[in-house]
mmCIF file of the N, C-alpha and C atoms, coordinates in Angstrom:
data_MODEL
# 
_entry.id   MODEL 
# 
loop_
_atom_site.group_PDB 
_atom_site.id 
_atom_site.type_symbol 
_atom_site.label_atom_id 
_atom_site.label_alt_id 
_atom_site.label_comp_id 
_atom_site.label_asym_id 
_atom_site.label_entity_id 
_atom_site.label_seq_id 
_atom_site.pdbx_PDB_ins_code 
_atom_site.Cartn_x 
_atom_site.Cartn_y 
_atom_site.Cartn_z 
_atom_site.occupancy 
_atom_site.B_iso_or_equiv 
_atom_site.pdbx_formal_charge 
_atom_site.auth_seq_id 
_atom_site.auth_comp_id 
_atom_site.auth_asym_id 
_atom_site.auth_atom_id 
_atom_site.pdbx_PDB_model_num 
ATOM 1   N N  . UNK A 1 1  ? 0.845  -1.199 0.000  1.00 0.00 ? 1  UNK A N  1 
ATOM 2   C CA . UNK A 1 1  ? 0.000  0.000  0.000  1.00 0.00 ? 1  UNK A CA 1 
ATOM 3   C C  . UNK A 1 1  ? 0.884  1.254  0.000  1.00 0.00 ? 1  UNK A C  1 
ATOM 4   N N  . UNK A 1 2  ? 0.075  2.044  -0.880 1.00 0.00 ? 2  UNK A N  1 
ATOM 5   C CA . UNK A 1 2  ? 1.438  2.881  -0.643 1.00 0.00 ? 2  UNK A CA 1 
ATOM 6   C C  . UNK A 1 2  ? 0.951  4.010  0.366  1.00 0.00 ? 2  UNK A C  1 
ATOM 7   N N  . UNK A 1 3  ? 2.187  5.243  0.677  1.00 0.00 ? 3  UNK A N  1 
ATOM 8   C CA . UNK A 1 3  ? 2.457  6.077  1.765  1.00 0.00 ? 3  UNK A CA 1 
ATOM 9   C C  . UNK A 1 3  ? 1.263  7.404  1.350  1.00 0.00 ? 3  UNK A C  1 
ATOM 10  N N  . UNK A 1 4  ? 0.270  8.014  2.239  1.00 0.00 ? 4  UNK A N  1 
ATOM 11  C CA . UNK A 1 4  ? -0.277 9.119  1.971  1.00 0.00 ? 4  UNK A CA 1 
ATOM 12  C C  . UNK A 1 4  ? 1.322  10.268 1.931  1.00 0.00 ? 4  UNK A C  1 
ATOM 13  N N  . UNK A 1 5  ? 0.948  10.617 0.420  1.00 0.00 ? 5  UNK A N  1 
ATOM 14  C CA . UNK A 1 5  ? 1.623  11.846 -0.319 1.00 0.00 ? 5  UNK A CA 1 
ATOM 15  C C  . UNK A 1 5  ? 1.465  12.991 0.938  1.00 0.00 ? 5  UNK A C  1 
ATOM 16  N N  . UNK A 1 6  ? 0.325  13.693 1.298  1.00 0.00 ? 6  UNK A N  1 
ATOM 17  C CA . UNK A 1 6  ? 0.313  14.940 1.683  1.00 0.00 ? 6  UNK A CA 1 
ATOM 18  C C  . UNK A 1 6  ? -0.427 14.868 3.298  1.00 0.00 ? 6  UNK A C  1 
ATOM 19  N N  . UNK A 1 7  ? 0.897  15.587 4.446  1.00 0.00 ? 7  UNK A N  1 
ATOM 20  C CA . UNK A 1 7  ? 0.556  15.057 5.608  1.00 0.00 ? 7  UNK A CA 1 
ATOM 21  C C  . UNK A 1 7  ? 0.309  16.576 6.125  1.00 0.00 ? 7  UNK A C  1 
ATOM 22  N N  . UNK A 1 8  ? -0.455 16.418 7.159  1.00 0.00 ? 8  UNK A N  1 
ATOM 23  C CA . UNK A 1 8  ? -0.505 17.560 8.029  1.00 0.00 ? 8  UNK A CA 1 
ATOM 24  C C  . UNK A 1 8  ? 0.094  17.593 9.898  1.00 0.00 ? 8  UNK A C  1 
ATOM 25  N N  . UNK A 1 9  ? 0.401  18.926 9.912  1.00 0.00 ? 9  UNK A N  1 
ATOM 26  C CA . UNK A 1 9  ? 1.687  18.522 10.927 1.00 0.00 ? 9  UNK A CA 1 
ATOM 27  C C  . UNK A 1 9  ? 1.166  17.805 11.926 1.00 0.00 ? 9  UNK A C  1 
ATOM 28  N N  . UNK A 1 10 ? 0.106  17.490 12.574 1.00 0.00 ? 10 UNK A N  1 
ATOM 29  C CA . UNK A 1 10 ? 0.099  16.556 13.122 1.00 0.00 ? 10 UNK A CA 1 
ATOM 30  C C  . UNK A 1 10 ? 0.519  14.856 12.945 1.00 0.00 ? 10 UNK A C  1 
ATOM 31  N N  . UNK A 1 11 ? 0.517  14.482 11.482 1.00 0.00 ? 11 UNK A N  1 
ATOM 32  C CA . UNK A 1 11 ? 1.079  13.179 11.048 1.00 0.00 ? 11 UNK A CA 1 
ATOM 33  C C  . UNK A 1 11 ? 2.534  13.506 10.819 1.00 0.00 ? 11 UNK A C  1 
ATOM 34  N N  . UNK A 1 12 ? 2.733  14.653 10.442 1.00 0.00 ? 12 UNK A N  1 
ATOM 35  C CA . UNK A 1 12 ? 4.697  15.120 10.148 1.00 0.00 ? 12 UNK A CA 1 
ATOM 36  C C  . UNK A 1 12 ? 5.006  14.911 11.768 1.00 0.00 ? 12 UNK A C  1 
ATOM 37  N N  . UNK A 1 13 ? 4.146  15.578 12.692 1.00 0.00 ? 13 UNK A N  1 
ATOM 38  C CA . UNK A 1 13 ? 4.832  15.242 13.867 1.00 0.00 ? 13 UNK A CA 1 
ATOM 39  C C  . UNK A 1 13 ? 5.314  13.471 14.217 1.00 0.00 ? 13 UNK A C  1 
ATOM 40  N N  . UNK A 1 14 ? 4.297  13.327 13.992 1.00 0.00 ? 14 UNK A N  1 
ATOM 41  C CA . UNK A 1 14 ? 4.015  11.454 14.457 1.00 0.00 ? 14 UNK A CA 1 
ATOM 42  C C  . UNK A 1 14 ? 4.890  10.667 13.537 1.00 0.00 ? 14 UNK A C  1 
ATOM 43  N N  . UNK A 1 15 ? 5.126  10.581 12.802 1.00 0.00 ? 15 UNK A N  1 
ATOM 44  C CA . UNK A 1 15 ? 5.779  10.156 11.495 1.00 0.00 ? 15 UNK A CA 1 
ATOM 45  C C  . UNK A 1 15 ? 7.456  10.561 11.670 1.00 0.00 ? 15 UNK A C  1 
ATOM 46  N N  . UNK A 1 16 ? 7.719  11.898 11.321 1.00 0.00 ? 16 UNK A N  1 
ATOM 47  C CA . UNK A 1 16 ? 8.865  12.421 11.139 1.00 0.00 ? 16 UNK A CA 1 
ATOM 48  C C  . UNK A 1 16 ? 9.832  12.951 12.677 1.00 0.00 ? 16 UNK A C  1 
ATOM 49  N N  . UNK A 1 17 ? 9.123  13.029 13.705 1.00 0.00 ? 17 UNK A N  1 
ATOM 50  C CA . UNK A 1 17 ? 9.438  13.311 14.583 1.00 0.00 ? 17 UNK A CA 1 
ATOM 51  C C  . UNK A 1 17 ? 9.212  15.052 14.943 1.00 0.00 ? 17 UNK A C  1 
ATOM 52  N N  . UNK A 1 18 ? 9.832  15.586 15.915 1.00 0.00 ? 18 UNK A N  1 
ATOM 53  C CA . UNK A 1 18 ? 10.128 17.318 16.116 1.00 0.00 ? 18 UNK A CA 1 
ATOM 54  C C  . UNK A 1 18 ? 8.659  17.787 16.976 1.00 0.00 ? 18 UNK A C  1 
ATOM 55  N N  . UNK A 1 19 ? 8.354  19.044 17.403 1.00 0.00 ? 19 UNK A N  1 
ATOM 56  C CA . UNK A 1 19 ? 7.176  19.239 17.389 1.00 0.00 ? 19 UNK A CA 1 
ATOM 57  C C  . UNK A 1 19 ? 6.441  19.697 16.309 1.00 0.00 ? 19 UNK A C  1 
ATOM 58  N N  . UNK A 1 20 ? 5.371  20.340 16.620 1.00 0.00 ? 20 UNK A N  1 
ATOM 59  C CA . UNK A 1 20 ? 4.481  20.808 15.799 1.00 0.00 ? 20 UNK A CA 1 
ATOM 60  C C  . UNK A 1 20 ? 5.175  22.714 15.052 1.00 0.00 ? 20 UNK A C  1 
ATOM 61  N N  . UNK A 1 21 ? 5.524  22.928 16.061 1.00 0.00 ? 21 UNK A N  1 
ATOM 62  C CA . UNK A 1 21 ? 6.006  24.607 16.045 1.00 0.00 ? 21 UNK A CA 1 
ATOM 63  C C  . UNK A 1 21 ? 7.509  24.736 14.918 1.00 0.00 ? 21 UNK A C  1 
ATOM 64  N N  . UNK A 1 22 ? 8.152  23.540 15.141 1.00 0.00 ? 22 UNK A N  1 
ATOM 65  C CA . UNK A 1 22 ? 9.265  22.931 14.478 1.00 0.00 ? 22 UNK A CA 1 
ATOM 66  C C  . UNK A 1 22 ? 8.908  23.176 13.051 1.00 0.00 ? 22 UNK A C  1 
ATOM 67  N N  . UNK A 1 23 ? 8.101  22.425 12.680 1.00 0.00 ? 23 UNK A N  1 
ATOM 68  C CA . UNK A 1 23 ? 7.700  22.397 11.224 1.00 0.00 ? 23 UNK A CA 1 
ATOM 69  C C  . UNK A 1 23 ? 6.960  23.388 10.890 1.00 0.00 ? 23 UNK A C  1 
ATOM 70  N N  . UNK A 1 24 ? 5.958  23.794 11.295 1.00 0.00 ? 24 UNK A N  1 
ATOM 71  C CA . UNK A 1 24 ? 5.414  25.405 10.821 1.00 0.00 ? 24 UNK A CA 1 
ATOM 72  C C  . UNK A 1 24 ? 6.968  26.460 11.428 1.00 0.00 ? 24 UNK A C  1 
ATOM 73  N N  . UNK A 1 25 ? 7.887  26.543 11.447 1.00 0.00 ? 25 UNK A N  1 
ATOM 74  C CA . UNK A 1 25 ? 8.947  27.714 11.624 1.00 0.00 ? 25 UNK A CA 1 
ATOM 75  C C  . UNK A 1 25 ? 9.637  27.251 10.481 1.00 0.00 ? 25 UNK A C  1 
ATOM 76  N N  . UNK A 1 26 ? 9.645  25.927 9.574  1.00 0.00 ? 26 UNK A N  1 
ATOM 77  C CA . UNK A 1 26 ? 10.265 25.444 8.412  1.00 0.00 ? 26 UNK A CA 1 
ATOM 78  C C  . UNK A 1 26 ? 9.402  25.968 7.533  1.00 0.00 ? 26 UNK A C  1 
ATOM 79  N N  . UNK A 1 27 ? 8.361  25.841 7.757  1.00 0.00 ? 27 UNK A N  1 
ATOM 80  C CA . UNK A 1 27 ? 7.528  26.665 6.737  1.00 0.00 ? 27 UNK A CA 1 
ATOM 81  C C  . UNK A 1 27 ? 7.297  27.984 6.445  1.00 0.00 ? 27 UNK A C  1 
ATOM 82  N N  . UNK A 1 28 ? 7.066  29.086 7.385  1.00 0.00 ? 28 UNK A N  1 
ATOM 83  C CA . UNK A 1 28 ? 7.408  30.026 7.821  1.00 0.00 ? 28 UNK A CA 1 
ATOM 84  C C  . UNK A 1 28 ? 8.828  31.091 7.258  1.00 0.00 ? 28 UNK A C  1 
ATOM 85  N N  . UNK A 1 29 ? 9.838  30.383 7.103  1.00 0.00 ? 29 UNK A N  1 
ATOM 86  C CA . UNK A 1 29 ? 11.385 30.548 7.349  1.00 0.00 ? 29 UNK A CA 1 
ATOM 87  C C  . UNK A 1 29 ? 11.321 29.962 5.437  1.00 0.00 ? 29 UNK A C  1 
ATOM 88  N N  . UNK A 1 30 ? 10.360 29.353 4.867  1.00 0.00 ? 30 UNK A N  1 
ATOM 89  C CA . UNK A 1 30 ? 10.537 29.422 3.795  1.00 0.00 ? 30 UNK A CA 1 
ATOM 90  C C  . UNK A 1 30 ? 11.695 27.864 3.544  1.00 0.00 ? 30 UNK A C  1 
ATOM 91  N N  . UNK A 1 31 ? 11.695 27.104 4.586  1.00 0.00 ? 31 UNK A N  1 
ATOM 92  C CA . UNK A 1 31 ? 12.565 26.029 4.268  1.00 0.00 ? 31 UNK A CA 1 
ATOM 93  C C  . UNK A 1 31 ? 12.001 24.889 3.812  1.00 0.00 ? 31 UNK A C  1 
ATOM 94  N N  . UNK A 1 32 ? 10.774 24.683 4.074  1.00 0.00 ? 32 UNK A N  1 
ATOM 95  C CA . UNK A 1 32 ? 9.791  23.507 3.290  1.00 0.00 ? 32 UNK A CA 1 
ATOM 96  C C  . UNK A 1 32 ? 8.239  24.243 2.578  1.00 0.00 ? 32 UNK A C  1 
ATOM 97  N N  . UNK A 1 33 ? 8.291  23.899 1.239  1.00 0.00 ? 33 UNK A N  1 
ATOM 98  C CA . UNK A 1 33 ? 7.020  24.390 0.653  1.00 0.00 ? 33 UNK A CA 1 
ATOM 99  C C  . UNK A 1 33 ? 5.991  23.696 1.511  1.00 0.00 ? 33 UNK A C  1 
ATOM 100 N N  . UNK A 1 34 ? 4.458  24.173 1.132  1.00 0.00 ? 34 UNK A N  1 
ATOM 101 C CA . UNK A 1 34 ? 3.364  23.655 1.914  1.00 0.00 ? 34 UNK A CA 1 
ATOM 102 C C  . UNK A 1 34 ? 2.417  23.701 1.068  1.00 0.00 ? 34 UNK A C  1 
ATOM 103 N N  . UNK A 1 35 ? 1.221  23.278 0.628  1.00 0.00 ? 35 UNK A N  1 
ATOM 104 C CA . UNK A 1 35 ? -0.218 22.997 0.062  1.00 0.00 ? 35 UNK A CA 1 
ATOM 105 C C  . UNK A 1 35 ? -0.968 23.672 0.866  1.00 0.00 ? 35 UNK A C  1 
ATOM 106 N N  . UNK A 1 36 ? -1.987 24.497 0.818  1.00 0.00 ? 36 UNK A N  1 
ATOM 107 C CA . UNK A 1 36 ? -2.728 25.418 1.520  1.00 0.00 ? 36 UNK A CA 1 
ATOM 108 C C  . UNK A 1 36 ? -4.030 24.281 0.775  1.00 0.00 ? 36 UNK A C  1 
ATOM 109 N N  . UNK A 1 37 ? -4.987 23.670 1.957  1.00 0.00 ? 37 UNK A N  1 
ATOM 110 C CA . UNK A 1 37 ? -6.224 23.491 1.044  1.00 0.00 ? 37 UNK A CA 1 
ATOM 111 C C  . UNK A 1 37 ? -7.043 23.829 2.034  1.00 0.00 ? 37 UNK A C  1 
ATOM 112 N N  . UNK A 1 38 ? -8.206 24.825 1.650  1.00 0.00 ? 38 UNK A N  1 
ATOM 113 C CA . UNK A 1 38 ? -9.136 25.711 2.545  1.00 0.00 ? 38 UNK A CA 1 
ATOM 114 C C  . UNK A 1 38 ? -8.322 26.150 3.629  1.00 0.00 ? 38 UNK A C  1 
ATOM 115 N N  . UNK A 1 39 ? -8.621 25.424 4.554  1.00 0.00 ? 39 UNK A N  1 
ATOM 116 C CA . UNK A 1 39 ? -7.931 26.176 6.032  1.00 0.00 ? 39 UNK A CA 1 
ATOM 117 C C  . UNK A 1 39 ? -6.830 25.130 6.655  1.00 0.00 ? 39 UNK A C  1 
ATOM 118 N N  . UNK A 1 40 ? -6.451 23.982 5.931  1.00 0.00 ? 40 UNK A N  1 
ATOM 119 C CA . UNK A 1 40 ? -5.678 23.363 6.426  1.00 0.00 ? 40 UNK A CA 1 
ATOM 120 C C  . UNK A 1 40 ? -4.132 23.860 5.513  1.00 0.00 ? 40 UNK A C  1 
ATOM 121 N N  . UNK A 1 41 ? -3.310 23.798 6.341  1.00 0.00 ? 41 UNK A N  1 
ATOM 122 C CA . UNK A 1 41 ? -1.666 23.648 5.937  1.00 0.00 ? 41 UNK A CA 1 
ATOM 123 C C  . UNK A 1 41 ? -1.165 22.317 5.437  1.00 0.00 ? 41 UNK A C  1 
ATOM 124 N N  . UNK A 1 42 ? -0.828 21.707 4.406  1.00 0.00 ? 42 UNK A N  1 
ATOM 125 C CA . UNK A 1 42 ? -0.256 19.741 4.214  1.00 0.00 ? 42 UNK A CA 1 
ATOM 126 C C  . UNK A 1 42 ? 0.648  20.159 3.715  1.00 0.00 ? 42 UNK A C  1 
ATOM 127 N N  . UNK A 1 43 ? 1.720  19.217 4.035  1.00 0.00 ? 43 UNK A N  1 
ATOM 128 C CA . UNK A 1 43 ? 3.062  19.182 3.501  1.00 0.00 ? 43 UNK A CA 1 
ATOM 129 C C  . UNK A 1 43 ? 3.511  17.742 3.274  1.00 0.00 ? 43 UNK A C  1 
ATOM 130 N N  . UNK A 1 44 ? 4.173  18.184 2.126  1.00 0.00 ? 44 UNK A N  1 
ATOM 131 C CA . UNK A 1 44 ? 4.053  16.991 1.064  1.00 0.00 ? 44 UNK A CA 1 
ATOM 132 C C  . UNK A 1 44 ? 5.084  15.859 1.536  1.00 0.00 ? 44 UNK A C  1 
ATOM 133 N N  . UNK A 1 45 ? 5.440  14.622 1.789  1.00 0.00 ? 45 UNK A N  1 
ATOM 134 C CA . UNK A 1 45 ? 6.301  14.421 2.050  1.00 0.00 ? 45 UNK A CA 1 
ATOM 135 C C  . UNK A 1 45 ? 7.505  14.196 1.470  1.00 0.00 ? 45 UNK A C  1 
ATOM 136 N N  . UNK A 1 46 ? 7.503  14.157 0.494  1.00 0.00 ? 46 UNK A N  1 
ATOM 137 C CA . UNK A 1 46 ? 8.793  14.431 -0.610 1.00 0.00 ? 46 UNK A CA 1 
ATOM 138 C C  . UNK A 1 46 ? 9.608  15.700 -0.353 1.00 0.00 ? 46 UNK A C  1 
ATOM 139 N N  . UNK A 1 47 ? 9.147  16.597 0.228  1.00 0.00 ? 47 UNK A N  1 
ATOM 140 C CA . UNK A 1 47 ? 9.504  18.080 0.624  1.00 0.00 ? 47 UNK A CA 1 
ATOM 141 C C  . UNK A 1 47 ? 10.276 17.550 2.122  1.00 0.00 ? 47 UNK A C  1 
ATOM 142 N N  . UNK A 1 48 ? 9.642  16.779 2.967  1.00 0.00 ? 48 UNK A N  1 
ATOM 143 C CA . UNK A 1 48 ? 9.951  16.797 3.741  1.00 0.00 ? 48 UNK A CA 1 
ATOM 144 C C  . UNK A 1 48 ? 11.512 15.745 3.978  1.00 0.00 ? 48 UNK A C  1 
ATOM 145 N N  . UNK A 1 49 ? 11.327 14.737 3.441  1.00 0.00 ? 49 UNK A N  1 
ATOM 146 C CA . UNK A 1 49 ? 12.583 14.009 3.411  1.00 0.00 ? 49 UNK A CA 1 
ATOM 147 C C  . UNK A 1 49 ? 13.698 14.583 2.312  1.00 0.00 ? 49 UNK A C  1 
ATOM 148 N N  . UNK A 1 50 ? 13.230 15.968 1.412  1.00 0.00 ? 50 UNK A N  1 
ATOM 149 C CA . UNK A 1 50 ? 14.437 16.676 0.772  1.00 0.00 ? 50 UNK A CA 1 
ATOM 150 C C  . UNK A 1 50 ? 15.089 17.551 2.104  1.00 0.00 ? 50 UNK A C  1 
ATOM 151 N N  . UNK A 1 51 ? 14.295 17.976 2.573  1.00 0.00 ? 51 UNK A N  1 
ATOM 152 C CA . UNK A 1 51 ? 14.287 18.957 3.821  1.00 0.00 ? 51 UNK A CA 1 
ATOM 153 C C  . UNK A 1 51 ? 15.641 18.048 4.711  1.00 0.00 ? 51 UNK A C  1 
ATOM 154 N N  . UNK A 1 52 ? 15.367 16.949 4.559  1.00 0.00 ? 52 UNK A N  1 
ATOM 155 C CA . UNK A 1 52 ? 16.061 15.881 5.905  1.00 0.00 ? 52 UNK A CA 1 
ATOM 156 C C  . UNK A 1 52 ? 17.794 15.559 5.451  1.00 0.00 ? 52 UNK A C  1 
ATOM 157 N N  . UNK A 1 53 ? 17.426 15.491 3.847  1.00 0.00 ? 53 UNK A N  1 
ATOM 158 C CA . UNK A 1 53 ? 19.000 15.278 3.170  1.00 0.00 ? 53 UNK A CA 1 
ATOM 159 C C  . UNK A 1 53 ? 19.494 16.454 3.259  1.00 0.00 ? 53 UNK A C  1 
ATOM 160 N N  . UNK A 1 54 ? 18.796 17.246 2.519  1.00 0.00 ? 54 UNK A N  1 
ATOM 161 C CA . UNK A 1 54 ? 20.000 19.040 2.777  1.00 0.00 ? 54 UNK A CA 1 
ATOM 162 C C  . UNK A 1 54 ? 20.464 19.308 3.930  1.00 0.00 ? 54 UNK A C  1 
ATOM 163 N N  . UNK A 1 55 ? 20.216 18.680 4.859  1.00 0.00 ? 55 UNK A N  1 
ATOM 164 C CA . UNK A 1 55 ? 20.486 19.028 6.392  1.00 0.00 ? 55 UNK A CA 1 
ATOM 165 C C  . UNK A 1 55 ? 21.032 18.498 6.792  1.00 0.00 ? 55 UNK A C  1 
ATOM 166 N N  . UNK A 1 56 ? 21.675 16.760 6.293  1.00 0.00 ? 56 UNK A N  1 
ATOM 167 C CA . UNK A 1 56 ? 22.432 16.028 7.211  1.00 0.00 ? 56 UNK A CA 1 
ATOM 168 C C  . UNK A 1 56 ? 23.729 16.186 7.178  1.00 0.00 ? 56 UNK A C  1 
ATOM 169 N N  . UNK A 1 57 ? 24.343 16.076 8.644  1.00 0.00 ? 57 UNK A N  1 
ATOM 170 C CA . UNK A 1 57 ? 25.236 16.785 8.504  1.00 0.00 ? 57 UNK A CA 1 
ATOM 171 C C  . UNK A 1 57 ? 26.723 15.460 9.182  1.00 0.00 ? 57 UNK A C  1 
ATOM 172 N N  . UNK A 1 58 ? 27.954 14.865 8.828  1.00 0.00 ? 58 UNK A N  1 
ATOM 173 C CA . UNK A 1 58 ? 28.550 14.074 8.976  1.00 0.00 ? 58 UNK A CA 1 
ATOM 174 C C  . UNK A 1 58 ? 29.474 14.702 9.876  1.00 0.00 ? 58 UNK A C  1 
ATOM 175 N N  . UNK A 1 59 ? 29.681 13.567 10.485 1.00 0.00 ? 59 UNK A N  1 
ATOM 176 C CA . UNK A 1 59 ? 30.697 13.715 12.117 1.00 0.00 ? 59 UNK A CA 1 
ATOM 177 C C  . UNK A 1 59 ? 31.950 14.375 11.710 1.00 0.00 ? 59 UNK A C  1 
# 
């Protein structure tokens, strides 16, 4: 089965880890795009695991 595409930060929390404030200040700060649908915020998760590589950082 495959993975729901577009999560909202409550599943980015649960899923990806961080809090909630974490990921809306990535969004915010312009570091992860977001999907606006009506009044909800989703973020895609492809955005989010690009988000995870640009960032890792080796010992």
């Amino acid at each position: 089965m495959e993975k729901q595409r577009l999560l909202s930060f409550k599943e980015v929390k649960k899923e990806y880890g961080a809090t909630i404030s974490f990921w809306r200040t990535r969004i915010w700060s312009r570091d992860i795009p977001y999907v606006r649908v009506g009044n909800k915020i989703l973020i895609d998760r492809k955005d989010i695991d690009d988000f995870i590589q640009k960032n890792k950082k080796t010992a």
